[in-house]
N, C-alpha and C positions, 0 to 999 in steps of 0.2 A: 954793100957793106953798111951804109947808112941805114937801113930799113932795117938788117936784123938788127943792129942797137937801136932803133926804135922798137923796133917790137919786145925786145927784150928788158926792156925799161917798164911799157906800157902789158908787161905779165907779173916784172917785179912789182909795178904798183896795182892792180888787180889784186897780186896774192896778198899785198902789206893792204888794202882797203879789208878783204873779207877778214884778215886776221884780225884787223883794231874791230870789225865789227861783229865777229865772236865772240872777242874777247870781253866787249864792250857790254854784253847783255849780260844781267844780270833779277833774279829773282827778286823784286821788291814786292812781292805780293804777301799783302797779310793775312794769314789764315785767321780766322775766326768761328766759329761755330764749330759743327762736328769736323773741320777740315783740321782741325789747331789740334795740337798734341795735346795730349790729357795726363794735368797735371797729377802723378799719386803720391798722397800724403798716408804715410800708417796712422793706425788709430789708435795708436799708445807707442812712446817710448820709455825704454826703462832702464835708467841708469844700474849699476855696481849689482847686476842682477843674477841672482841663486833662485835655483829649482830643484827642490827636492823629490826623486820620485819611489814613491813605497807601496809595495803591497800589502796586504792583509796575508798573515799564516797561518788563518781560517777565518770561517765565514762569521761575518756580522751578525751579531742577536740583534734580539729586539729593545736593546738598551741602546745601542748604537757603538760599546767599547769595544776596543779588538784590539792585538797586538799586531803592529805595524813592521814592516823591515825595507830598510832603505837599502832602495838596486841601483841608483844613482843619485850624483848629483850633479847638477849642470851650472856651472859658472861664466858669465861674459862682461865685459867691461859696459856693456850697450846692447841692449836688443832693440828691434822695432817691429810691432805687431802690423801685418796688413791682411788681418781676418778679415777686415771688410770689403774684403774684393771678393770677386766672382771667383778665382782662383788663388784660393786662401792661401799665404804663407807666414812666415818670421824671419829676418834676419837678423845676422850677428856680425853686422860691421868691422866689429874691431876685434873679432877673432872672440872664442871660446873654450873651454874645458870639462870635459866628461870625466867623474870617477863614478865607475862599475864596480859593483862590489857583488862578489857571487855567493854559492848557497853558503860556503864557511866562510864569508863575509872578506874574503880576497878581495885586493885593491886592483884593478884595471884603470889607465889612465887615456883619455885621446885629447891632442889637442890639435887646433887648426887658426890659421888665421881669419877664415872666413867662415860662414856659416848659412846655407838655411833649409829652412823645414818646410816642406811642401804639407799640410792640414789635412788634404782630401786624400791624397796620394800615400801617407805615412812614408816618404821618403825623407832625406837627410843628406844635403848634399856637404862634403866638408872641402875648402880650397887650401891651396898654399899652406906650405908646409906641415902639413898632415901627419901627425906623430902618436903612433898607439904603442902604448909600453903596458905589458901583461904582468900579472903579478909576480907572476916565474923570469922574467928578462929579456922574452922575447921583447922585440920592437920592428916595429913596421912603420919604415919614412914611403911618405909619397905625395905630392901636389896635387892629387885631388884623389877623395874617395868617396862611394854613394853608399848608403847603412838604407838597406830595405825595414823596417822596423816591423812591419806583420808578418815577414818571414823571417825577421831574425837573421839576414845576409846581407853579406857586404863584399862588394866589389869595386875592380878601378879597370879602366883603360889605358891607363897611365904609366910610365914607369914605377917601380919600385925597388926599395931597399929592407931587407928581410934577414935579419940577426936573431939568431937561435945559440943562446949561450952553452945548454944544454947540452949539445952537438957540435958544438963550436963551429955551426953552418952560417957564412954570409952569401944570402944568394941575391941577384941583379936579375929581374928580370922588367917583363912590359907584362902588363893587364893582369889580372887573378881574380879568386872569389873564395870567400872563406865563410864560415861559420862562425859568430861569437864568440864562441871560447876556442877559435884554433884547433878543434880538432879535428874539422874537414877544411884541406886549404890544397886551392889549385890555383897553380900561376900556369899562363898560358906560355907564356915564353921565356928562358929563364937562360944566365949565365953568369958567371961568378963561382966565387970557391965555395964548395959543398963538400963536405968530408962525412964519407959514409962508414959506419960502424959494422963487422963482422961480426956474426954470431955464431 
């Protein structure tokens, strides 16, 4: 009887030595040179920041005048340029705002609280609380949406929320992809009130 409480002492302190000497090590090694994280600083920030984007509704002469039309405008409390990276982007810290304005100069709204624009990629990733309201009334809530900008698509993975006053349609669903102006839109998976019209 004596021996198993010896032995059983000298396991509890075997397992309390490896435990304090587990627990004891610890990483004091300082990285330095290429082992140390690398610090990235953008190369411009810009406060109360507007961006206007227009095109020409025809071609430039050789004077250089044209008439111009504005297809947005991009609003952010803060951007932060880091074009000087190998893999260019911008972000928008403290959230942004889109108005889209189309050929009869209809208002389109998006806003998000996050923001950024991939340079190489023309991608556009928008976070949290992600709100597009159409000039007609639709609106589209959802926490995160990705705007392809060279094809003109956008999509999510995400939940969403889809109000069509129109039709008095609210639909719930997960993931979709739409077309800028809404008029090709596919949700992948979808539930909620939908009310559909007889013809």
């Amino acid at each position: 009887m004596y021996n198993l409480i010896r032995n059983n002492f000298k396991n509890i302190a075997v397992v309390f030595s490896m435990a304090m000497f587990f627990l004891s090590c610890q990483d004091n090694y300082k990285r330095v040179g290429k082992e140390a994280g690398e610090l990235i600083y953008p190369q411009g920030v810009a406060e109360n920041f507007t961006l206007t984007y227009t095109e020409a509704k025809e071609e430039v002469g050789s004077e250089g005048r044209v008439n111009t039309k504005v297809i947005a405008v991009l609003s952010s409390p803060s951007t932060e340029d880091f074009d000087n990276l190998r893999f260019r982007y911008r972000t928008f810290p403290n959230g942004l705002k889109v108005d889209f304005y189309d050929d009869q100069n209809k208002k389109s709204v998006i806003k998000a609280d996050y923001g950024i624009i991939y340079s190489d990629t023309n991608l556009i990733d928008l976070q949290g609380n992600v709100v597009i309201e159409t000039h007609d009334g639709k609106k589209l809530e959802t926490p995160q949406l990705y705007w392809d900008r060279a094809n003109e698509w956008i999509f999510t993975q995400a939940k969403f929320k889809y109000t069509n006053p129109e039709d008095g349609t609210i639909m719930d669903g997960e993931g979709m992809d739409f077309n800028k102006d809404f008029s090709f839109f596919s949700a992948h998976r979808t539930y909620g009130f939908m009310s559909i019209k007889e013809e």
